[in-house]
C-alpha positions in Angstrom: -32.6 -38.0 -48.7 -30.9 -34.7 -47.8 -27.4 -34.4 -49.3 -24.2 -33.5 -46.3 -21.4 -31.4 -46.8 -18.2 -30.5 -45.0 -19.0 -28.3 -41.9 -22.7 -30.0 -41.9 -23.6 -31.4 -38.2 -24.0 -34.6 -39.8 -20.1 -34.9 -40.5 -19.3 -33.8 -36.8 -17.9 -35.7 -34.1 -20.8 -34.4 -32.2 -23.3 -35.1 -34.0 -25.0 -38.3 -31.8 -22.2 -38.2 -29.7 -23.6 -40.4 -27.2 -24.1 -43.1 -29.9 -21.0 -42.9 -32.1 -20.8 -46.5 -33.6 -24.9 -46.3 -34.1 -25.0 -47.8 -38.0 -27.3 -45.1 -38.7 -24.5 -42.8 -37.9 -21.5 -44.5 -39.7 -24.2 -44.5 -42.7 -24.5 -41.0 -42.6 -20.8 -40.2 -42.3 -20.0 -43.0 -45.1 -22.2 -42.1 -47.6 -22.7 -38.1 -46.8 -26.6 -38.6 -47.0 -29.0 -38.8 -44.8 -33.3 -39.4 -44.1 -34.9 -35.9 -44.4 -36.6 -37.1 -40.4 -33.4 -37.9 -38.8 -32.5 -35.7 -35.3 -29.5 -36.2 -32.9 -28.4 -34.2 -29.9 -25.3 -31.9 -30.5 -22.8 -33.1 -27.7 -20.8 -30.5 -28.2 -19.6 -28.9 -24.8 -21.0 -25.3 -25.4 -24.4 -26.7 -26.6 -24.7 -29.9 -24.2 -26.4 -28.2 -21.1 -29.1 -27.1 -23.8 -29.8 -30.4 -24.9 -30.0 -29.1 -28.7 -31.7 -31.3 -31.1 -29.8 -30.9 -34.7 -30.9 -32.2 -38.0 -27.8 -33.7 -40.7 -27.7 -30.5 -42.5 -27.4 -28.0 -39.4 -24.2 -26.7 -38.3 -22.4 -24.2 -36.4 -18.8 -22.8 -35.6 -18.3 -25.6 -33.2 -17.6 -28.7 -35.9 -15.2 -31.0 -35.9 -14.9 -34.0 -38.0 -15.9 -37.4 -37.3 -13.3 -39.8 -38.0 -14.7 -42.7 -39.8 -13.3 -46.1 -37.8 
């Protein structure tokens, strides 16, 4: 399990964006860890025509927190 931090795409509201009540995502944002083989597409607008595939730990100047529901 890879441990997430603040900033961490994991934590970001973009971060399976198309999927945002997926359990594996509220699992990740709950418990700030996540499967070392886990991959999600960044929704976030400058980054969605490239389709980028992000792991938990990536990030970028772009994040924004999730807000847990």
């Amino acid at each position: 399990m890879m441990q997430i931090h603040d900033g961490q795409c994991g934590l970001c509201v973009h971060f399976g964006e198309k999927h945002p009540q997926e359990p594996k995502l509220i699992q990740i944002r709950t418990s700030k860890q996540a499967p070392e083989n886990i991959v999600e597409e960044c929704g976030h607008p400058k980054h969605k025509p490239l389709h980028l595939m992000v792991t938990p730990i990536s990030g970028c100047s772009g994040f924004e927190p999730a807000k847990l529901n």
